[in-house]
Backbone as a ProteinNet text record, in pm:
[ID]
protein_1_A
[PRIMARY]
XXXXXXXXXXXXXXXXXXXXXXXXXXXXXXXXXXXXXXXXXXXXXXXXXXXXXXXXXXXXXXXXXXXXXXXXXXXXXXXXXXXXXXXXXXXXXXXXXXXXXXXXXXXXXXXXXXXXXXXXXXXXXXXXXXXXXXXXXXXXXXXXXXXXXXXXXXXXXXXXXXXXXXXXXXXXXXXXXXXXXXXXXXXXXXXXXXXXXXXXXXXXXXXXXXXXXXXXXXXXXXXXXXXXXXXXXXXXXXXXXXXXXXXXXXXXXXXXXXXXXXXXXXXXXXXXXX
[TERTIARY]
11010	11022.7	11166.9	11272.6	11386.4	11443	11413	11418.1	11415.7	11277.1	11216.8	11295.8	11364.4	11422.2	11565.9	11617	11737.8	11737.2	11612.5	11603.8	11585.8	11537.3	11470	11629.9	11716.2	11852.7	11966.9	11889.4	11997.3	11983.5	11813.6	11787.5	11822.9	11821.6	11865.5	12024.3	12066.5	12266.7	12271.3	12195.2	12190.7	12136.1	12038.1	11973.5	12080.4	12161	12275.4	12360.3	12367	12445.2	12603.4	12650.4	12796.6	12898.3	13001.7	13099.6	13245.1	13299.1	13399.1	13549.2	13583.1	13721	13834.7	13858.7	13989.9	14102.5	14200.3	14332.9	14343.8	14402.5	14474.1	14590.8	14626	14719.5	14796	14862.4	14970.5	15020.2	14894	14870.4	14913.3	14818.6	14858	14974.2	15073.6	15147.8	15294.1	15238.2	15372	15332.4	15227.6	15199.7	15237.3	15233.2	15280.6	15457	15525.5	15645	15660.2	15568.8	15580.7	15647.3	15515.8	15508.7	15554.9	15634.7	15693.1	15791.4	15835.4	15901	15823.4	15722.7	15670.6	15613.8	15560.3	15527	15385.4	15304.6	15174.4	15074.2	15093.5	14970.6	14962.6	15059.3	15071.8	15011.3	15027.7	14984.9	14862.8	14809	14694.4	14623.4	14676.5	14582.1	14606.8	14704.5	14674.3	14633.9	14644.3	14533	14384.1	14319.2	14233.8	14183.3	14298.8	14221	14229.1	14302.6	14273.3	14142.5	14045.2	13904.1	13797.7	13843.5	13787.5	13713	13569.9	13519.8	13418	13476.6	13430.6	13232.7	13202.3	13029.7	13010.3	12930.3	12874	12838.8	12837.1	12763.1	12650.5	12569.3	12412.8	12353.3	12451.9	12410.8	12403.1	12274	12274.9	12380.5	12451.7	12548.9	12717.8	12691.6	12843.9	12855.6	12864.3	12866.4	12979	13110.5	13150.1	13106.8	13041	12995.2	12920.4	12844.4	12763	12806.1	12906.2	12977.1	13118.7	13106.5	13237.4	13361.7	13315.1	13475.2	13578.7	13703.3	13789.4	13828.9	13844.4	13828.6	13697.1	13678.6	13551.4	13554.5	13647.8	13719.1	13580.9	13519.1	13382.8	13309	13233.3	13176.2	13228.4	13200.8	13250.2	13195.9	13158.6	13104.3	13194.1	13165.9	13316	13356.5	13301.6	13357.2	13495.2	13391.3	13529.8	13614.4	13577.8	13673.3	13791.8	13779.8	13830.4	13900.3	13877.6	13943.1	14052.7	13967.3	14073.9	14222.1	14197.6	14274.8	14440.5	14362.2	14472.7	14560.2	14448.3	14512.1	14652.8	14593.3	14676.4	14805.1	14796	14858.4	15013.5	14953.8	15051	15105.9	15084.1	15128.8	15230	15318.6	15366.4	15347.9	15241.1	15248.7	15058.3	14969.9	14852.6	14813.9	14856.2	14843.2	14889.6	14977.2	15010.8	14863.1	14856.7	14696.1	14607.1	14609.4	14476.3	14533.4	14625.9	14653.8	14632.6	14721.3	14657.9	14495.6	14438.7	14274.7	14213.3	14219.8	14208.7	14284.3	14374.2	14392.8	14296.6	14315.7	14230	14082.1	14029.8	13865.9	13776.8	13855.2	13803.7	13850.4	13735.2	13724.9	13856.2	13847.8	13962.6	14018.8	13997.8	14084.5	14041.5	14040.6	13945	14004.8	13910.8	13925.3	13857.7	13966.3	13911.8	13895.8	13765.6	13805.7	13913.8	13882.6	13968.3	13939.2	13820.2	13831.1	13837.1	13976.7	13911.4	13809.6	13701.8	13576.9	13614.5	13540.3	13525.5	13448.2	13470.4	13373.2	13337	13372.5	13387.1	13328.2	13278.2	13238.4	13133.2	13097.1	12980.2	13099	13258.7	13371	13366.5	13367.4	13399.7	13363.4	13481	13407.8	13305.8	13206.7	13027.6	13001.3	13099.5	13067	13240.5	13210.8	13331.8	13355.5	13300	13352.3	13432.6	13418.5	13466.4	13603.6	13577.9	13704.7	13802.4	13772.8	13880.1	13899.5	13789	13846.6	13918.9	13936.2	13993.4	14128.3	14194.7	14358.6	14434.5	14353.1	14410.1	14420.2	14340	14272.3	14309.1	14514.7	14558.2	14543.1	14638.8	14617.5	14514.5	14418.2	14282.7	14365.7	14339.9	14411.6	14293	14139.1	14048.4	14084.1	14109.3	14207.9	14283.1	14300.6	14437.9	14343	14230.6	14145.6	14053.7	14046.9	13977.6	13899.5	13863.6	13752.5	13722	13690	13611.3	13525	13384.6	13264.9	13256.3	13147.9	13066.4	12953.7	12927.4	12771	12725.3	12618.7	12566.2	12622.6	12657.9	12708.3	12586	12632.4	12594.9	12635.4	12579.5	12631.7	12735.2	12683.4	12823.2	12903.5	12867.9	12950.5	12872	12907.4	12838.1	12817.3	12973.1	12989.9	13074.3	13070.9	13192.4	13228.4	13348.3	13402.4	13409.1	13414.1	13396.2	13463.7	13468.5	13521.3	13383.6	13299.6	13146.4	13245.4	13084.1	13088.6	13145.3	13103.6	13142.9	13279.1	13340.3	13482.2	13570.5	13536.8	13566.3	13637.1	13513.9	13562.9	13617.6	13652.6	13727.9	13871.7	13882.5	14027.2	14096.7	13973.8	14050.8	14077.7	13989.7	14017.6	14174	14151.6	14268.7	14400.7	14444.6	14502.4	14649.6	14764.2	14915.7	14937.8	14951.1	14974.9	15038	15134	15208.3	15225.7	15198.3	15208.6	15341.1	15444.1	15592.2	15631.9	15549.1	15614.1	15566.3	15689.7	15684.9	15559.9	15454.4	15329.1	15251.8	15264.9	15187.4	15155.4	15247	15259.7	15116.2	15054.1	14887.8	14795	14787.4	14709.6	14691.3	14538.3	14536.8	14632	14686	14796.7	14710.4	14782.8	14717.9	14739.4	14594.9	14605	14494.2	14507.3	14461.6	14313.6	14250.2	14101.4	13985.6	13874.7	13785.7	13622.6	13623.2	13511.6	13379.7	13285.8	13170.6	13085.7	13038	12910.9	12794.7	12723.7	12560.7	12499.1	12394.8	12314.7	12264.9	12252.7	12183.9	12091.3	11962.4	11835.3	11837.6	11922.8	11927.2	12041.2	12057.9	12086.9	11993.5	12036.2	11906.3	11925.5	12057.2	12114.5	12220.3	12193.2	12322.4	12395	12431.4	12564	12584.1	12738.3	12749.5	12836.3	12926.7	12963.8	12880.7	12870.1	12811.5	12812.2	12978	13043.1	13179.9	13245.1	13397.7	13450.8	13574.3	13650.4	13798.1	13874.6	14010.8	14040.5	14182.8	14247.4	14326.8	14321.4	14492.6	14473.7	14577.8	14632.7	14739.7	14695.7	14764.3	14859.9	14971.6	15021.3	14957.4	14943	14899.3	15009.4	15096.7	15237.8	15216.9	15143.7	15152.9	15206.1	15303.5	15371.2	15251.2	15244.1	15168.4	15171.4	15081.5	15094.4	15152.7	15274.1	15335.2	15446.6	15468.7	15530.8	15692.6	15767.9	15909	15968.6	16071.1	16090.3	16011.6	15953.5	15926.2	15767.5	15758.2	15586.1	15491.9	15424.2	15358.7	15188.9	15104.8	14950.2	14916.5	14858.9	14783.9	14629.7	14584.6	14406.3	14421.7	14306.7	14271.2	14160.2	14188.5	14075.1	13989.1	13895.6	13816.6	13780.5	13890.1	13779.2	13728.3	13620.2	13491.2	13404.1	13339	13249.2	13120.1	13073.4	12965.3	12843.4	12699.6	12577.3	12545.5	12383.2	12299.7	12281.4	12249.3	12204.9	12084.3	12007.1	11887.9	11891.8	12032.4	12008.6	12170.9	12240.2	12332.3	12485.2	12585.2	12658	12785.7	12914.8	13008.2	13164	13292	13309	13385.8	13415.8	13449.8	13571.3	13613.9	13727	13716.7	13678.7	13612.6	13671.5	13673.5	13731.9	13665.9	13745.6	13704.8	13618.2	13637.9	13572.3	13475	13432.4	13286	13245.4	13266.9	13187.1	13152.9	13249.3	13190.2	13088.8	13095.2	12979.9	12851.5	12867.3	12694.9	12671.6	12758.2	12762.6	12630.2	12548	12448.7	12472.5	12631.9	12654.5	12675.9	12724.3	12702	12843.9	12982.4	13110.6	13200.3	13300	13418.7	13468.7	13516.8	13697	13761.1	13878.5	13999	14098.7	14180	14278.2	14387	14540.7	14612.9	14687.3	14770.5	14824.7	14978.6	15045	15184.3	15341.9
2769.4	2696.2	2699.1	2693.8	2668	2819.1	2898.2	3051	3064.6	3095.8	3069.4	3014.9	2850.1	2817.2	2873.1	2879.8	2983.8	3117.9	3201.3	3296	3283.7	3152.3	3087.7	3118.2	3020	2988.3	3094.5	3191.7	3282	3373.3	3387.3	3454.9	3432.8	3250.9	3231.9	3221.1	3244.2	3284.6	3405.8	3506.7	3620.1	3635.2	3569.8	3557.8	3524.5	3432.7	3363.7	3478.4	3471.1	3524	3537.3	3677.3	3713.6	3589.8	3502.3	3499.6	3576.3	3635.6	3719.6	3668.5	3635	3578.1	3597.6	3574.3	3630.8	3565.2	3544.9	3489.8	3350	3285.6	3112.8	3163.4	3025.5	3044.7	3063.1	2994.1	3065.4	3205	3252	3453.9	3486.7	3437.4	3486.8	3484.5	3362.7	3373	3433.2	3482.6	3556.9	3740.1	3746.6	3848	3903.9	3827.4	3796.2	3793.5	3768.7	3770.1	3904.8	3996.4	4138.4	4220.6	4205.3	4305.2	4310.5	4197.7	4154.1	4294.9	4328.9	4454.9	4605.8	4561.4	4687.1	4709.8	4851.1	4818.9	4679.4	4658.2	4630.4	4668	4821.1	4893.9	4893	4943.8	4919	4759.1	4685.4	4544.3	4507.3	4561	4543.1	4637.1	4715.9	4854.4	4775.8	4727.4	4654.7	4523.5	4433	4371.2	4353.9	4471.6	4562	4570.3	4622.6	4663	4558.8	4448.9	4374.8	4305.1	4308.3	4308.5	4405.5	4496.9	4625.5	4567.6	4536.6	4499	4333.5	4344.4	4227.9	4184.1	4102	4153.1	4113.7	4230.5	4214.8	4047.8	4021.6	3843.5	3890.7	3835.8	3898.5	3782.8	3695.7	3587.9	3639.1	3676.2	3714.3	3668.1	3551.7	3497.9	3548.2	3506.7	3529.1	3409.1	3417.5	3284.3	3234.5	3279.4	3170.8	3125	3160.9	3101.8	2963.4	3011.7	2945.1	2820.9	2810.7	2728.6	2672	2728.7	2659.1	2664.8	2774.5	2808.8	2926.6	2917.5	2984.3	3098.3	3042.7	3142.7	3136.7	3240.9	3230.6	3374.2	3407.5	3545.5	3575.6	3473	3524.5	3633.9	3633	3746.2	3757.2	3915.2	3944.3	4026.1	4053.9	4153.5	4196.7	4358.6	4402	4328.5	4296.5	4179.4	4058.1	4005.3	3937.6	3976.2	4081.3	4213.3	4220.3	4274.5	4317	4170.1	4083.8	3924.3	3921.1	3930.1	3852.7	3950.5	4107.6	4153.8	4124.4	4164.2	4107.8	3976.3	3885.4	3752.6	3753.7	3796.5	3813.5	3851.5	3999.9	4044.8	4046.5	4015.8	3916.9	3801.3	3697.3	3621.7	3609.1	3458.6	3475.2	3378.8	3305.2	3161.5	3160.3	3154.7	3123.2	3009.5	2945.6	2787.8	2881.5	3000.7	3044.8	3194.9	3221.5	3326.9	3223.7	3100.8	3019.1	3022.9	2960.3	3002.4	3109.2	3197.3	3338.5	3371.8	3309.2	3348.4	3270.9	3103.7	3056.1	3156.4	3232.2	3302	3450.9	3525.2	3659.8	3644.1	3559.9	3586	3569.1	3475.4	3364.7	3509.5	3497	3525.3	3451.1	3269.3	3189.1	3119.5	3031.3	2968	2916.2	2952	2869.9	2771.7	2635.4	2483.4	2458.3	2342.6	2267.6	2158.7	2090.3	1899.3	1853.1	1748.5	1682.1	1745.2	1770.4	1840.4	1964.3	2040.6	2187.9	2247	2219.9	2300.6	2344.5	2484.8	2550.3	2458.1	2418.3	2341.9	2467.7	2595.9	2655.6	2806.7	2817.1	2903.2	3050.9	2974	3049.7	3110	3099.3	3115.1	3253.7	3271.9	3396.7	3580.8	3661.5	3778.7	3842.5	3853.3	3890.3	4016.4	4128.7	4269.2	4352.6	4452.3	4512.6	4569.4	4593	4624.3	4540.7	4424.5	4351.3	4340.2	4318.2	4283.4	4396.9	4540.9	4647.6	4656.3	4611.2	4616.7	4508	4369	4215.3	4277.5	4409.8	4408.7	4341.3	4259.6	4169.1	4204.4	4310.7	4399.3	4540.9	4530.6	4667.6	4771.6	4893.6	4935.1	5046.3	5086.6	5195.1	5304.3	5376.5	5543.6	5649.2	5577	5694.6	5834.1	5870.1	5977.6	6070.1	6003.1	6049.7	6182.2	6107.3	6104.9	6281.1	6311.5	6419	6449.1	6509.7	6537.6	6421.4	6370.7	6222.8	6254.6	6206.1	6237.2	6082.2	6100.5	5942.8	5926.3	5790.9	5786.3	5641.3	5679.5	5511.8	5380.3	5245.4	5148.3	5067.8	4909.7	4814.8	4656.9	4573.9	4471.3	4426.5	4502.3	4525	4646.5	4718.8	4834.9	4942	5060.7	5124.1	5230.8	5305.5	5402.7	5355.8	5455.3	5421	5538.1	5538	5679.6	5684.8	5787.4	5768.9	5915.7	5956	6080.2	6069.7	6183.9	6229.6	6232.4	6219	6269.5	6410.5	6500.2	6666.8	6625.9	6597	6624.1	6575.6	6428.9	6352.9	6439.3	6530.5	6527.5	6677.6	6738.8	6856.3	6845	6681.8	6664.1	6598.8	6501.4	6484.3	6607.5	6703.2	6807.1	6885.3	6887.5	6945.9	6883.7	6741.3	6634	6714.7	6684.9	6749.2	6684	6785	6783.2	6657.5	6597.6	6520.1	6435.4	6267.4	6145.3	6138.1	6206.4	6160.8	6293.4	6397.1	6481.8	6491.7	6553.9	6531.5	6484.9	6613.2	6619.8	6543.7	6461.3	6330.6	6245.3	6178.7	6097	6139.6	6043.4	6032.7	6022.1	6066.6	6077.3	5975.1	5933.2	5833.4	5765.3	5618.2	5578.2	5449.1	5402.7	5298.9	5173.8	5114.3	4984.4	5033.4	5147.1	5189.6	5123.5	5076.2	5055.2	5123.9	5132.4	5252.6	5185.7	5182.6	5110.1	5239.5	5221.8	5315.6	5294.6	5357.9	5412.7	5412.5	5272.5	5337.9	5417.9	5492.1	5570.2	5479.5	5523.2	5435	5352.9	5439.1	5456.8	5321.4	5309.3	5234.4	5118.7	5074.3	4930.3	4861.1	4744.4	4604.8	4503.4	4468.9	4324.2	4377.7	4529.2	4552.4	4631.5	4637.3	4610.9	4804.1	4834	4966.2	4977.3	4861.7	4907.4	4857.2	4944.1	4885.4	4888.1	4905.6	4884.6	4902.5	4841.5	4847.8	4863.7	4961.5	4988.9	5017	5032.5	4982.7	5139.5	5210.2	5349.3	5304.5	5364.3	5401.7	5495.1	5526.2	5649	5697.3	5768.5	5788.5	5924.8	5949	6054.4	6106.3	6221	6300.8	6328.8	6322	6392.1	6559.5	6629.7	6777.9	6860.5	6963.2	7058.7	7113	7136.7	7158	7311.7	7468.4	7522.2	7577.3	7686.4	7732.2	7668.4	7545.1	7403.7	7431.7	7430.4	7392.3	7242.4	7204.9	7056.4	7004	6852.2	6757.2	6733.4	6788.5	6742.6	6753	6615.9	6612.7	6609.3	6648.1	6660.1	6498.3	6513	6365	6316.7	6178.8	6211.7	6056.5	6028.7	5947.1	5875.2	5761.4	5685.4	5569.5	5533.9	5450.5	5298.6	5144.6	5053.6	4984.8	4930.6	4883.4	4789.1	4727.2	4608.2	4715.4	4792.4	4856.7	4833.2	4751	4645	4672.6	4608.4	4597.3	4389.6	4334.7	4198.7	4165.4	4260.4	4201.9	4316.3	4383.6	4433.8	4440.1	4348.6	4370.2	4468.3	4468.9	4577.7	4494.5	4598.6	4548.7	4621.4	4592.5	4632.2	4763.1	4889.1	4983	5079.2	5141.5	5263	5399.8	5475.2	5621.1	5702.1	5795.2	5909.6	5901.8	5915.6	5911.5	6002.5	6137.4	6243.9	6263.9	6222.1	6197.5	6077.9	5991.3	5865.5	5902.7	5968.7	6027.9	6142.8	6224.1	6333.6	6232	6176.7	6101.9	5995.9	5930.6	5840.3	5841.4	5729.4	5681.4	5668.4	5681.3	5658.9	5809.7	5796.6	5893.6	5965.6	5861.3	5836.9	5700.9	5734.6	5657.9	5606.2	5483.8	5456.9	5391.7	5358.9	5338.7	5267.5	5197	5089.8	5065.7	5065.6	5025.9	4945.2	4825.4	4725.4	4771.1	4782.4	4839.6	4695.7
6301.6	6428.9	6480.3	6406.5	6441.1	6488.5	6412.8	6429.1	6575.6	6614.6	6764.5	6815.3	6818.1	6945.4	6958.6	6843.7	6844.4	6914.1	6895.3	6989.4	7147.8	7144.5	7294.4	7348.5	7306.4	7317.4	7344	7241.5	7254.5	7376.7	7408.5	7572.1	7673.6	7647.4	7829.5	7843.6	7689.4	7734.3	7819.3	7717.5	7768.1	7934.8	7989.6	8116.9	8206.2	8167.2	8260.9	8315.4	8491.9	8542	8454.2	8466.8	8448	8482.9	8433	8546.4	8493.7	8598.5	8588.7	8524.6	8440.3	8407.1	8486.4	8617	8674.5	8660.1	8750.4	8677	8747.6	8663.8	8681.3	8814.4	8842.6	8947.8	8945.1	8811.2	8727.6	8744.7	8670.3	8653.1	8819.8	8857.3	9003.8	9082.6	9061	9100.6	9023	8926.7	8875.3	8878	8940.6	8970	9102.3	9183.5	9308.2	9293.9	9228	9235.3	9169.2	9082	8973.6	9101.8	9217	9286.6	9407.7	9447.8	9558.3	9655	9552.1	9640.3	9663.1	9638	9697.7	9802.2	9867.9	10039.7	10038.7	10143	10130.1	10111.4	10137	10083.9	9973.3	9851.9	9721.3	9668.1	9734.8	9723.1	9730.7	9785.1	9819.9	9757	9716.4	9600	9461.4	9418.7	9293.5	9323.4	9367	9386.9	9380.3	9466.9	9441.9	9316.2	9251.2	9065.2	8972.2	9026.9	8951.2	8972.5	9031.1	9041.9	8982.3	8923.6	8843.6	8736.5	8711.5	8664.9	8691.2	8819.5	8868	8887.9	8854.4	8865.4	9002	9035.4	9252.1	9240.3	9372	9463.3	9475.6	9431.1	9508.8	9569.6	9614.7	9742.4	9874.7	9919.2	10079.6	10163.4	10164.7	10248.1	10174.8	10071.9	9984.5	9947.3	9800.6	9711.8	9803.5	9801.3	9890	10023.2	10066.7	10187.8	10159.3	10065.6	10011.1	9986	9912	9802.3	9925.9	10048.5	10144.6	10050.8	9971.1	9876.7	9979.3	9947.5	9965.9	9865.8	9770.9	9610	9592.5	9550.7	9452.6	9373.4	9324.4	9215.4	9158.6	9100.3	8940.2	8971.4	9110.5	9166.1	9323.9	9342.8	9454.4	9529.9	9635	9747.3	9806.1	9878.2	9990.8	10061.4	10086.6	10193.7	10142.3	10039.5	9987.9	9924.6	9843.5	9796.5	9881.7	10034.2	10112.7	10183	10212.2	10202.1	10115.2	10007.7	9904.8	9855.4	9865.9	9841.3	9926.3	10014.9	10182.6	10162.8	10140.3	10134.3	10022.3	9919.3	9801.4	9789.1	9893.8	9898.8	10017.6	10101.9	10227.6	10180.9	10088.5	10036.6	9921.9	9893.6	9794.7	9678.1	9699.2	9564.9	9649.8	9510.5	9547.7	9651.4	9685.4	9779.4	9927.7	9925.2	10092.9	10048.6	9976	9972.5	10100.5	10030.8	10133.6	10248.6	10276.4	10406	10478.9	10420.5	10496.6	10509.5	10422.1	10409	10524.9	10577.7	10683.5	10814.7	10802.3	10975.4	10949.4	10800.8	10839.9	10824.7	10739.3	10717.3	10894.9	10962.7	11080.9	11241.6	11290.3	11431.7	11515.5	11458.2	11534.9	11436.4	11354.6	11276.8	11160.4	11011	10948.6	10893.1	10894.1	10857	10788.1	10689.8	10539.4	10544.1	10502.2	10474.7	10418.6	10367.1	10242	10132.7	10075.1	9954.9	9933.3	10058.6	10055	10053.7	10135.4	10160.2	10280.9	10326.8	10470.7	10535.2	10660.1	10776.8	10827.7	10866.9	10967.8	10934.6	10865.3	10825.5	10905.7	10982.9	11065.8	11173.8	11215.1	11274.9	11217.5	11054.9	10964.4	11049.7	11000.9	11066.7	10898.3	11026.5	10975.1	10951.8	11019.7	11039.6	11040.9	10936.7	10934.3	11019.7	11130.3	11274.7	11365.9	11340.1	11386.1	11405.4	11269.2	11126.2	11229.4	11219.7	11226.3	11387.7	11543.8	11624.3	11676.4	11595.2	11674.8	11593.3	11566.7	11536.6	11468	11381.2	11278	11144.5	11098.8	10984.8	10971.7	11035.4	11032.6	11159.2	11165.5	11234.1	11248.5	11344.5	11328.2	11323.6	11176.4	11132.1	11176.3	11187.1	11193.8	11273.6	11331.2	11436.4	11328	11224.3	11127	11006.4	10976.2	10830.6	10942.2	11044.2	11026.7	11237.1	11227.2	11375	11396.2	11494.8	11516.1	11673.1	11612.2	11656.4	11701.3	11815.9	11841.9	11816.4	11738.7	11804	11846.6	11881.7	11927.8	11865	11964.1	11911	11877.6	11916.1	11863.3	11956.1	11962.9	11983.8	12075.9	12202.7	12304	12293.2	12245.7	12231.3	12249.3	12367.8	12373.5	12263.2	12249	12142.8	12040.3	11893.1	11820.4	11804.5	11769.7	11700.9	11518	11482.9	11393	11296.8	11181.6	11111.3	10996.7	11062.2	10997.9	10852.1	10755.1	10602	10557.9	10690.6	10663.8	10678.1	10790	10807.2	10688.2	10683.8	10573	10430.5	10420.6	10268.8	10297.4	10374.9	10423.4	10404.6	10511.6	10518.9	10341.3	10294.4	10149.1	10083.1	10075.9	10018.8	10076.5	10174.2	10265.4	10261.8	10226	10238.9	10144.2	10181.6	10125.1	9954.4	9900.1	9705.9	9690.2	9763.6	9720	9826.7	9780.1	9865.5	9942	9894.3	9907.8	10012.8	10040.2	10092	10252.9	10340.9	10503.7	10540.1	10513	10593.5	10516.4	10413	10392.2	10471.2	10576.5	10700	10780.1	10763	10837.6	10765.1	10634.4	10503.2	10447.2	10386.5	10320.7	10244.2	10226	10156.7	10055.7	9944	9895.1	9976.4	9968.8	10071.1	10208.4	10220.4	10324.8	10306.8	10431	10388.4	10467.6	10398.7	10483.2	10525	10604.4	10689.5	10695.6	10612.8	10582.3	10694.3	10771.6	10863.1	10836.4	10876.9	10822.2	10981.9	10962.8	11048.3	11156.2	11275.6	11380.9	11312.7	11263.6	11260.1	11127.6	11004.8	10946.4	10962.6	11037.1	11060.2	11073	11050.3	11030.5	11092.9	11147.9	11224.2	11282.9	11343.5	11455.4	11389.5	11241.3	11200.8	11186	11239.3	11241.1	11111.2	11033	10917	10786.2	10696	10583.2	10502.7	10455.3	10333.3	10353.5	10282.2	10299.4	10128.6	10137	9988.7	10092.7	9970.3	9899.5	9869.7	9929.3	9870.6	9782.8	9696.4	9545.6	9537.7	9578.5	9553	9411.1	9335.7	9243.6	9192.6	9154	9082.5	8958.8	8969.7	8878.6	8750.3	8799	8693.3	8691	8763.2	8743.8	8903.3	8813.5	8921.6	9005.7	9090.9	9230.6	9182.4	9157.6	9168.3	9286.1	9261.8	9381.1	9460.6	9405	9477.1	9411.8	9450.8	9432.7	9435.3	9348.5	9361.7	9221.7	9289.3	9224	9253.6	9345.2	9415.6	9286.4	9325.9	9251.4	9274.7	9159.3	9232.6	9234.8	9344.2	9354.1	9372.3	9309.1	9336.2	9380.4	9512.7	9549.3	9521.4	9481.7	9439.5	9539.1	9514.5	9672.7	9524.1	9572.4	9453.6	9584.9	9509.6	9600.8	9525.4	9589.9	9523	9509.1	9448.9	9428.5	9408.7	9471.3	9419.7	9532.4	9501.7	9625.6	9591.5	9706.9	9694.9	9570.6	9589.2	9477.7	9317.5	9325.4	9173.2	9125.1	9158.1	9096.9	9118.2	9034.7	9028.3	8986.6	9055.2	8993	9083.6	9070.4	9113.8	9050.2	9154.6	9066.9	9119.4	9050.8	9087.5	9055.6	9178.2	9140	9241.2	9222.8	9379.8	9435	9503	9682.6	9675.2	9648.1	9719.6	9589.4	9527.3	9437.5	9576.7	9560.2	9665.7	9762.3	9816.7	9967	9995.3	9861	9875.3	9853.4	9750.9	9753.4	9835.7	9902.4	9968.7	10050.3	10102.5	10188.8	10362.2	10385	10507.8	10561.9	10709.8	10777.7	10770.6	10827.2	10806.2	10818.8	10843.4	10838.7	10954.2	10918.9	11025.7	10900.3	10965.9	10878.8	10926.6	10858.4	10903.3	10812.9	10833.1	10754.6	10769.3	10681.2	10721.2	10676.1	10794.8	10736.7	10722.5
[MASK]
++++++++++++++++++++++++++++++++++++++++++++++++++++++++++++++++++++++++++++++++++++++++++++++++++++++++++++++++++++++++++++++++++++++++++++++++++++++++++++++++++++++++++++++++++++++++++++++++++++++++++++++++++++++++++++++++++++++++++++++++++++++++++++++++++++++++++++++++++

């Protein structure tokens, strides 16, 4: 008998949602002082990884929404992925993160009670389109990343522009050996963020973006065949909250140009916060 309930016991540990261990405020804020001198893109790319392993939200709304939380690190969706990195990263002591998170998550302004809860929540931007044309979410690089095609909008909008899947992975391929050299200038940078394209035909509530990830860009340490100097080879990586709402996931760090060949969307835009 006792056997049994021990196993009973030991299932529904196992049954219990993930929660993600992320860092005290502490951690955070001496992390925040590590990296203080570096650009923001860099900031926002480690930031980024420090979510690498994070288990997906599979709350239709977003646990924080849910929860009128501001943090909510344990699980995460692109969306808040893409929140929280920013916040993090523009800031310098976890208590100015919230701040910044009340002016970028919000259409106009987001507001807390007394006990730090969101009142305002339904204010929040809903659609990564949004996010990248109200100019608050960096400047639009799409123009930069390859050809840019239109197609049908959405929601007041007649057209979008956009850099198709073909072009896409032409120009990564095509993209200069080395981050540091002249003709780098326009090329994906870390921090950079990439606003995924779903197909007309599959949208469900309007929405023309439908997924958002995070560039790092990394050094290779190898001489560039043919290359003189120091140049070095470089590979770009895409992290991202990776899950669907009803099965899970997590978040992850993979190349770009693996993601983008199998990718579900059509293409891209792009935005960087300089």
């Amino acid at each position: 008998m006792m056997r049994n309930i021990g196993i009973i016991i030991l299932l529904l540990i196992l049954l219990e949602p993930s929660v993600h261990a992320f860092m005290s405020d502490s951690e955070i804020a001496v992390f925040q002082k590590e990296i203080a001198d570096k650009s923001v893109g860099e900031r926002i790319a480690l930031w980024a990884e420090k979510f690498i392993g994070a288990p997906y939200d599979p709350d239709p709304l977003g646990e924080y929404v849910t929860k009128k939380a501001i943090v909510a690190d344990e699980r995460v969706d692109c969306m808040y992925l893409s929140f929280r990195a920013v916040e993090l990263a523009l800031s310098i002591t976890p208590d100015k993160a919230i701040d910044m998170a009340l002016d970028k998550r919000f259409t106009t302004k987001g507001k807390l009670d007394s006990k730090g809860n969101v009142i305002n929540y339904e204010d929040r931007f809903q659609y990564g389109e949004d996010m990248l044309d109200s100019g608050r979410w960096g400047t639009e690089i799409t123009a930069q990343l390859g050809k840019v095609t239109e197609i049908k909008g959405s929601r007041g909008k007649d057209k979008v522009k956009m850099v198709s899947k073909k072009n896409l992975l032409k120009s990564i391929k095509d993209l200069p050996a080395s981050a540091g050299s002249p003709e780098a200038n326009g090329t994906l940078k870390s921090g950079d963020y990439i606003f995924f394209i779903k197909a007309v035909e599959k949208r469900k509530v309007g929405e023309i973006v439908g997924h958002i990830g995070i560039v790092k860009v990394e050094e290779k340490g190898q001489r560039v065949k043919g290359s003189k100097g120091q140049k070095e080879d470089r590979e770009i990586y895409l992290i991202h909250a990776g899950g669907l709402k009803n099965k899970g996931g997590k978040v992850k760090k993979e190349r770009l140009y693996d993601y983008v060949k199998s990718m579900p969307f059509i293409g891209v835009r792009a935005s960087r916060f300089n």
